[in-house]
MARKOL-188463 format. One record per residue (C-alpha): x, y, z; residue in one letter. Coordinates in steps of 0.1 Angstrom, whole numbers, plus 5000, padded with zeros to 4 digits. Example, Ala and Ser with C-alpha at 12.3 -4.5 7.8 and 13.67 -1.06 7.14 Angstrom:
2
{{5123; 4955; 5078}; a}
{{5137; 4989; 5071}; s}
***
This chain:
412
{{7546; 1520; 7922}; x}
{{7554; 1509; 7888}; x}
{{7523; 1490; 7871}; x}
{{7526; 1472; 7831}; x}
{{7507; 1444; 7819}; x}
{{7519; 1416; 7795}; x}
{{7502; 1409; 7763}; x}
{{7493; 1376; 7762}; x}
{{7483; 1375; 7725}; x}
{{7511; 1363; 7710}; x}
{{7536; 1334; 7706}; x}
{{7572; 1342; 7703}; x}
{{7590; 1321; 7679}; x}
{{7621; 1330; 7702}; x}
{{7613; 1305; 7723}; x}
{{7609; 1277; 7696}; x}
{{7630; 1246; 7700}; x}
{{7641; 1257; 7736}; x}
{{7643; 1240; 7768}; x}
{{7621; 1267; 7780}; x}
{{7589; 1259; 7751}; x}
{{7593; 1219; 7768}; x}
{{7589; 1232; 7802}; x}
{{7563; 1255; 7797}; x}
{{7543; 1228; 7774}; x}
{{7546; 1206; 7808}; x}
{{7530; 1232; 7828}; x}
{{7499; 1233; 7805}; x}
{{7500; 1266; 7797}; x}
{{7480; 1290; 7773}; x}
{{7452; 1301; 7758}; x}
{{7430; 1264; 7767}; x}
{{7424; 1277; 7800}; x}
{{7409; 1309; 7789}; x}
{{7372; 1312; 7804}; x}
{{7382; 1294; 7836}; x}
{{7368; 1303; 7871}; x}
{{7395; 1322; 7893}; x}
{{7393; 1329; 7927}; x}
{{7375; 1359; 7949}; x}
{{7364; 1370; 7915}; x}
{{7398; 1381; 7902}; x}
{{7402; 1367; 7866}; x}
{{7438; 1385; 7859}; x}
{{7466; 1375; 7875}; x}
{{7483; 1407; 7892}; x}
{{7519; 1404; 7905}; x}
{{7538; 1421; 7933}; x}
{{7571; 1429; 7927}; x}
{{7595; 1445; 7954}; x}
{{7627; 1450; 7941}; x}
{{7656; 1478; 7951}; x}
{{7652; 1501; 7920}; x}
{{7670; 1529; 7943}; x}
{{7698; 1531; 7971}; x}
{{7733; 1516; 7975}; x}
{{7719; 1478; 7966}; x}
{{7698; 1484; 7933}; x}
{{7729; 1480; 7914}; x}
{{7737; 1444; 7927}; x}
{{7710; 1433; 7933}; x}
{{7693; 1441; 7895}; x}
{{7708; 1411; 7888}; x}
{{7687; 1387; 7907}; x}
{{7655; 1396; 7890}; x}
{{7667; 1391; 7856}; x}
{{7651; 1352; 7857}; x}
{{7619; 1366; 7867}; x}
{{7620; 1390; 7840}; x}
{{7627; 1359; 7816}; x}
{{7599; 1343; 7837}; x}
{{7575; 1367; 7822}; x}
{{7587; 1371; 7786}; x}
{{7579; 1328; 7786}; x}
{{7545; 1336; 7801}; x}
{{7536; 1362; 7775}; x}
{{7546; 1341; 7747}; x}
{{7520; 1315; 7760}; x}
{{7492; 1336; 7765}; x}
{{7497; 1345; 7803}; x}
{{7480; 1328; 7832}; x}
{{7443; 1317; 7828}; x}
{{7442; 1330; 7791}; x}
{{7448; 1367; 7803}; x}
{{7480; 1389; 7803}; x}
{{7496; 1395; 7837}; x}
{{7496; 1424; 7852}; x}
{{7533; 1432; 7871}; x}
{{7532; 1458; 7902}; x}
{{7565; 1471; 7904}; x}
{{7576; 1484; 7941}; x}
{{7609; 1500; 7950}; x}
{{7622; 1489; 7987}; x}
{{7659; 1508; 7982}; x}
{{7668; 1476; 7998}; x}
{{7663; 1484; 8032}; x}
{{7642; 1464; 8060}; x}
{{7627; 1497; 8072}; x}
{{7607; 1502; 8037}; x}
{{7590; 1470; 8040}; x}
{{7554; 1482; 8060}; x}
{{7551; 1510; 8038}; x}
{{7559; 1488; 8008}; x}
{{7538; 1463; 8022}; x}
{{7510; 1485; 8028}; x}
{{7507; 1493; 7991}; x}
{{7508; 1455; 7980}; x}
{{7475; 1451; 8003}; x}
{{7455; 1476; 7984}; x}
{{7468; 1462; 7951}; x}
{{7458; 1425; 7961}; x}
{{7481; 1408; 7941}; x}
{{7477; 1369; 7933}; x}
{{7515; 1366; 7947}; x}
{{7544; 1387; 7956}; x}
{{7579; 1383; 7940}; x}
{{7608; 1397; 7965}; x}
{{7624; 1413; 7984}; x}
{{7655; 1404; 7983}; x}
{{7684; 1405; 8020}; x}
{{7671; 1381; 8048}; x}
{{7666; 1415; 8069}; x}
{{7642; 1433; 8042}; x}
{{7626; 1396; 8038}; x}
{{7619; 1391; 8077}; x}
{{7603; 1426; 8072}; x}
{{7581; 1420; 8042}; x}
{{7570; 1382; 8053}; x}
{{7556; 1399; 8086}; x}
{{7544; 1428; 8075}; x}
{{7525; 1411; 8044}; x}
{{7517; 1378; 8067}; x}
{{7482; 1394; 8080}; x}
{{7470; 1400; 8042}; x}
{{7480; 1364; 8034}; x}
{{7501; 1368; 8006}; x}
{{7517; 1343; 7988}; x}
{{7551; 1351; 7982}; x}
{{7589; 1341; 7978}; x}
{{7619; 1358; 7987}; x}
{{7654; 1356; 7983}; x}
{{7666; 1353; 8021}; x}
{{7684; 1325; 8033}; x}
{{7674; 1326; 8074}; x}
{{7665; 1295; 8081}; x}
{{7630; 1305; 8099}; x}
{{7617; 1319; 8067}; x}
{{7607; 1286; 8056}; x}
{{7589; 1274; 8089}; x}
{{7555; 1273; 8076}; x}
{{7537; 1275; 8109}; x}
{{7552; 1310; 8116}; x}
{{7552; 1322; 8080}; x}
{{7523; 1301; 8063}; x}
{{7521; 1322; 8030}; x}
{{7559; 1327; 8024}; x}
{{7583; 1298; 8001}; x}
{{7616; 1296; 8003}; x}
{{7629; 1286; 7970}; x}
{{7662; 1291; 7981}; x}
{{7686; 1268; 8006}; x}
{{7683; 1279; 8038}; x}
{{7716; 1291; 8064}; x}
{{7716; 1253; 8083}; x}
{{7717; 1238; 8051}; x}
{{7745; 1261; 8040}; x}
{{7765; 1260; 8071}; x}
{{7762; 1217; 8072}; x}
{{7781; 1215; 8034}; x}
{{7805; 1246; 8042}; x}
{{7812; 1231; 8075}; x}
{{7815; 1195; 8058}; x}
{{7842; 1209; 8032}; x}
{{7864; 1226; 8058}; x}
{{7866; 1196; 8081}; x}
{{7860; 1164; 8062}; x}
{{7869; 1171; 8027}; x}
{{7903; 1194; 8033}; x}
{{7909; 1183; 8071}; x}
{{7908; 1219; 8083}; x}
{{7907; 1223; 8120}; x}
{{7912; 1260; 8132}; x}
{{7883; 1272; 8114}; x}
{{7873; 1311; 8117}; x}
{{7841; 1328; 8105}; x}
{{7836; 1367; 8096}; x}
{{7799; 1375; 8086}; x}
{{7784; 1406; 8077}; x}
{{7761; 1419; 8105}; x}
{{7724; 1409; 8096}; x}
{{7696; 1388; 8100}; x}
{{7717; 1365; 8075}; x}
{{7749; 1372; 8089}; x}
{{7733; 1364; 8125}; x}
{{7715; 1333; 8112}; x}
{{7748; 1317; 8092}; x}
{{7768; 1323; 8122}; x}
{{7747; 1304; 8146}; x}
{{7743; 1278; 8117}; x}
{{7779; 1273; 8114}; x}
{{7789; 1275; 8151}; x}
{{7760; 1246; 8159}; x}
{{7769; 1225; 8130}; x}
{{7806; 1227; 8145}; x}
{{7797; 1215; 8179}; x}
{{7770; 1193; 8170}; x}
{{7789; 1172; 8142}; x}
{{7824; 1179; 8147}; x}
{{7824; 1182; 8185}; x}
{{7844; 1214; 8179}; x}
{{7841; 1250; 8184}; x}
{{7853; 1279; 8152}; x}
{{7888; 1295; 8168}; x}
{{7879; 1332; 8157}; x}
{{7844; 1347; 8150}; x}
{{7843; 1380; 8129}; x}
{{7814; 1406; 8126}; x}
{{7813; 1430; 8107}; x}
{{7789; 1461; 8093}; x}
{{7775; 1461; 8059}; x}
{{7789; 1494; 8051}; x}
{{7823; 1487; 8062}; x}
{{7850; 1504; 8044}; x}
{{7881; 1484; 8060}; x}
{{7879; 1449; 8070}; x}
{{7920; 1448; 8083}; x}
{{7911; 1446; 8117}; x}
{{7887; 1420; 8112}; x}
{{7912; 1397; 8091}; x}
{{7940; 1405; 8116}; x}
{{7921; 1390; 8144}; x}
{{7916; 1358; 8120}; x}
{{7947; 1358; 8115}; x}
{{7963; 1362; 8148}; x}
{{7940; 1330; 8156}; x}
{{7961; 1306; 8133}; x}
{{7924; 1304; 8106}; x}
{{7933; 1281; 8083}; x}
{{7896; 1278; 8068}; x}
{{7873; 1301; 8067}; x}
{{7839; 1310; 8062}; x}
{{7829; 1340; 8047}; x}
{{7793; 1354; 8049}; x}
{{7781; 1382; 8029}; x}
{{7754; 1390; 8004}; x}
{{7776; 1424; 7993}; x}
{{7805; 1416; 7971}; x}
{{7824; 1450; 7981}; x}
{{7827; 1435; 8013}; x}
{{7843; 1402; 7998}; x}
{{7867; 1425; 7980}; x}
{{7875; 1443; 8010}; x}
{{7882; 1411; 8029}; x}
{{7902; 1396; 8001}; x}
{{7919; 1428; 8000}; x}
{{7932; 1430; 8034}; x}
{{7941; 1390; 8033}; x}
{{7964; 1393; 8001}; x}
{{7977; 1430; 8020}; x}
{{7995; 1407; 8046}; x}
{{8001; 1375; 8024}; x}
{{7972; 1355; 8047}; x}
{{7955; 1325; 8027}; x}
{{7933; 1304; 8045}; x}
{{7909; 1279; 8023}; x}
{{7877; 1304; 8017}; x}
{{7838; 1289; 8019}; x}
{{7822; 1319; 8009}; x}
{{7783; 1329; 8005}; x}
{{7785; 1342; 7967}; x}
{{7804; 1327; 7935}; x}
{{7807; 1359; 7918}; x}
{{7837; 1369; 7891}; x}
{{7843; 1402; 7892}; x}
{{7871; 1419; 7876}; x}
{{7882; 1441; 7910}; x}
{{7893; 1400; 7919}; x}
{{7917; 1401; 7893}; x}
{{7943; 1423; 7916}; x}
{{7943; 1394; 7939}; x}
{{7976; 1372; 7941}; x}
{{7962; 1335; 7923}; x}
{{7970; 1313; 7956}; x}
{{7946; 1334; 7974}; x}
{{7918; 1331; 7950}; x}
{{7923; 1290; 7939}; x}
{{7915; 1288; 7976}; x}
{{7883; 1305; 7976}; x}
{{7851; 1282; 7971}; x}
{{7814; 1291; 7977}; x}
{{7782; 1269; 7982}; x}
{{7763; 1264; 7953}; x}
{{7733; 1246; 7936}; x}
{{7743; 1211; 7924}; x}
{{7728; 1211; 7893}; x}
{{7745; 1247; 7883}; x}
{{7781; 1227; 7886}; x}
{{7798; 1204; 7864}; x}
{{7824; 1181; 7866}; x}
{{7849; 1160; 7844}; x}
{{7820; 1135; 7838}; x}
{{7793; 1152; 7848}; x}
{{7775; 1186; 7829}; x}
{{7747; 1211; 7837}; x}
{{7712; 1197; 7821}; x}
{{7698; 1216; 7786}; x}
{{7671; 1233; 7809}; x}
{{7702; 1251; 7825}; x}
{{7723; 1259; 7795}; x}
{{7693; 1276; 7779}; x}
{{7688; 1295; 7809}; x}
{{7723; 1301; 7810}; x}
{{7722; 1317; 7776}; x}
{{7692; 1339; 7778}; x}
{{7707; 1353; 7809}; x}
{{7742; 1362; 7790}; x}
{{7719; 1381; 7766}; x}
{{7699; 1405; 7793}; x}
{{7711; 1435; 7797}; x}
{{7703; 1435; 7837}; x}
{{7726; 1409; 7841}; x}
{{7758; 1436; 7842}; x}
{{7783; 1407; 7845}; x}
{{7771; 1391; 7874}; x}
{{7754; 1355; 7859}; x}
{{7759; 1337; 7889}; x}
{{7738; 1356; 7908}; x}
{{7708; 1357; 7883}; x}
{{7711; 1320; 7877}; x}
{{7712; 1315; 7912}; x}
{{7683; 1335; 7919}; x}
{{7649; 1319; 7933}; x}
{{7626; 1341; 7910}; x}
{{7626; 1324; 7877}; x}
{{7618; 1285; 7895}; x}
{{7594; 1306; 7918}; x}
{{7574; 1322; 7892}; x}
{{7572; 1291; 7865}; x}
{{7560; 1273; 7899}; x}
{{7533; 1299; 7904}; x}
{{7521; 1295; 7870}; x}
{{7521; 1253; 7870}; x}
{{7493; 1260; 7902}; x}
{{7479; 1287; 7888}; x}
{{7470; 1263; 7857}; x}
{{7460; 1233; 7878}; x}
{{7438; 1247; 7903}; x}
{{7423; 1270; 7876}; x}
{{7421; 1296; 7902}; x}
{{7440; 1328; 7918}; x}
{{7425; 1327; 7950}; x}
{{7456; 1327; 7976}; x}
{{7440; 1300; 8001}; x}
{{7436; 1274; 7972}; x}
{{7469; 1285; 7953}; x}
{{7484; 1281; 7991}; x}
{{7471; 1244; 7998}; x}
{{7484; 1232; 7963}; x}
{{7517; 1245; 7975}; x}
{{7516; 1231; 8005}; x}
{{7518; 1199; 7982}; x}
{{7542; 1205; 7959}; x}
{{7564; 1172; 7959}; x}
{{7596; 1168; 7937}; x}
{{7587; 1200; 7910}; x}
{{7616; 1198; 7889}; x}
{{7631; 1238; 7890}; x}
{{7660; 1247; 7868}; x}
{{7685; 1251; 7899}; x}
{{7668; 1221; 7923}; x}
{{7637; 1199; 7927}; x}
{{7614; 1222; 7951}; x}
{{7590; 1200; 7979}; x}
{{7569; 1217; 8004}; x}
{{7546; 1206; 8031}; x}
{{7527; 1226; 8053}; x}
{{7549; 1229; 8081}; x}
{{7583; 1229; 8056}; x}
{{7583; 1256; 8035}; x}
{{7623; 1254; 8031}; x}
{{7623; 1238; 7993}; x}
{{7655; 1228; 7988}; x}
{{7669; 1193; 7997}; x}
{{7703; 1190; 8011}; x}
{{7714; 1166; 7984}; x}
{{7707; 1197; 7957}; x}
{{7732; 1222; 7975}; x}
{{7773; 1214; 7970}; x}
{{7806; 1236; 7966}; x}
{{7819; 1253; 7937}; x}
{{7853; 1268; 7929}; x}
{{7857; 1304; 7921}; x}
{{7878; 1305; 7898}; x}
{{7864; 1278; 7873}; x}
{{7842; 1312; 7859}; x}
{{7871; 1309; 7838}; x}
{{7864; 1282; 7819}; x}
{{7847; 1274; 7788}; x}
{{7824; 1252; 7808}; x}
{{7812; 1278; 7828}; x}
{{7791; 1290; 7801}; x}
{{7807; 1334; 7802}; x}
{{7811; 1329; 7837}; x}
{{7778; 1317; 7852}; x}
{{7784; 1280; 7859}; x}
{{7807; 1266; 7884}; x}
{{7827; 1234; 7890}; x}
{{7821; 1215; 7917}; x}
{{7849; 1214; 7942}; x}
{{7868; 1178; 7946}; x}
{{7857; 1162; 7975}; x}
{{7821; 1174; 7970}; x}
***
């Protein structure tokens, strides 16, 4: 376990005339709270981080804490939470579901006031239950669609859109917005993969009165995806949805399309530009489209708010973020953590079952990706209205800011 504190003595003028000094000024933090009562006697703030800092995922996946690590840079700058620096307890997963008790086990002793990560539906299904008997607040990145039932999961947020969600607006594009009817899926095989499958197989049936014509799984350590994209293509697929939270896989699928000159219209799970896309044949890839946060698109007449350029640009400038933008604007963690810290400030306390029933009514917080509402029972944030589709290959356009904004598919 890594363990650093933030200093909360200082203001840094580097925030000054930002988006991100506005917001924070909304969320009443600094040093005015100093002296407050906190919770179970805890009067520092201590957070758990789990995050793959080993194995085959630590490189892509570095990426999707970079907003968290801009989260705490704003918090130092206005005097941490409560008046006191924060104290950040660093724990590495290697982004795998079997780490998770042990990982979990350490986070108990440490009693943090909530737990950032992991990220991977399977490695969150993990953490949420091993971390559910300590009652833990936390938010992870995974997209199954149980992780926000709040009955089963009472201490775990999911800042993120869930896989019905996802599979209603990738089915919606195929079928109503480009009239596609032999539609195919090929997911990766995990709790994600599983859930998005179901999603997009029910949301066929149930609003479509139709049934996908080829379903594809396939393992996450894969090396050739040609037998899987024959089979779509022996089935006539004329839009797809593709699954995956590991872009070598994506590259290996688009690899084995262009391979045998197969194009079908692509809904795809991540948005990422990278360069290994540029040996792919340009009809292939102005098919390929992604779901994507409404308010991280922009149109002819519409643009991305100030909160997000800002954002946008500190991003560009970390070095975590390795070229892949879209994933660390994307990410839950920053909205998560300024959330966290607009309780933490009201309630005046760190206690979990106080910070817990001030989540519980969270109603319309305005997050830099989406508005985030919870209820008890809900703990799925995001409203449907918030998620849309993006085009891959509008990363190269001025308007998408070095590659981290998208625009929004027509249609959509």
């Amino acid at each position: 376990m890594t363990t650093y504190r933030t200093d909360g003595m200082s203001r840094r003028g580097f925030l000054a005339g930002t988006a991100s000094i506005t917001a924070l000024g909304m969320l009443g933090l600094g040093t005015a709270a100093c002296g407050s009562s906190a919770g179970a006697g805890k009067t520092t703030a201590r957070i758990g981080w789990v995050e793959p800092k080993t194995g085959r995922l630590a490189a892509a996946y570095k990426p999707i804490y970079v907003g968290a690590r801009l989260a705490l840079e704003d918090l130092k700058a206005n005097g941490g939470l409560l008046g006191q620096a924060v104290q950040v307890m660093e724990e590495d997963d290697k982004g795998s579901p079997a780490s998770q008790p042990a990982v979990a086990q350490r986070l108990i002793r440490e009693e943090p006031t909530f737990v950032v990560g992991p990220t991977g539906s399977s490695q969150v299904l993990a953490s949420v239950t091993a971390l559910a008997r300590a009652k833990l607040i936390q938010s992870a990145w995974g997209g199954a669609e149980l992780l926000g039932d709040g009955d089963r999961f009472p201490y775990h947020y999911q800042l993120v859109y869930n896989t019905t969600q996802q599979a209603r607006v990738a089915a919606r594009f195929l079928h109503e917005v480009r009239g596609l009817r032999k539609i195919g899926i090929i997911v990766e095989n995990s709790e994600f993969g599983t859930s998005i499958r179901d999603a997009v197989i029910a949301t066929l049936r149930d609003s479509y009165s139709a049934k996908p014509v080829a379903v594809e799984v396939f393992e996450v350590d894969a090396s050739d995806m040609t037998p899987f994209v024959r089979n779509l293509e022996r089935a006539g697929v004329d839009g797809l949805g593709l699954f995956t939270g590991q872009p070598q896989a994506t590259i290996l699928i688009l690899r084995a399309m262009a391979a045998s000159d197969f194009h079908p219209v692509i809904v795809s799970h991540d948005l990422n530009y990278i360069e290994a896309l540029g040996e792919f044949p340009r009809a292939l890839l102005d098919g390929f489209f992604g779901t994507t946060y409404r308010g991280l698109t922009y149109t002819g007449e519409e643009e991305p708010s100030a909160e997000v350029r800002a954002l946008v640009e500190r991003i560009d400038k970390h070095p975590d973020t390795a070229g892949l933008g879209y994933s660390a604007v994307t990410s839950p963690y920053y909205d998560y953590m300024m959330l966290m810290a607009k309780v933490i400030e009201e309630t005046k306390s760190l206690e979990p079952a106080k910070l817990k029933a001030a989540l519980d009514q969270v109603d319309g917080y305005q997050g830099v990706r989406a508005k985030v509402s919870f209820t008890a029972k809900r703990h799925s944030g995001i409203a449907d209205e918030d998620i849309t589709v993006g085009t891959l290959m509008s990363a190269k356009e001025p308007q998408s800011l070095g590659g981290v904004l998208r625009r929004r598919a027509d249609g959509m």
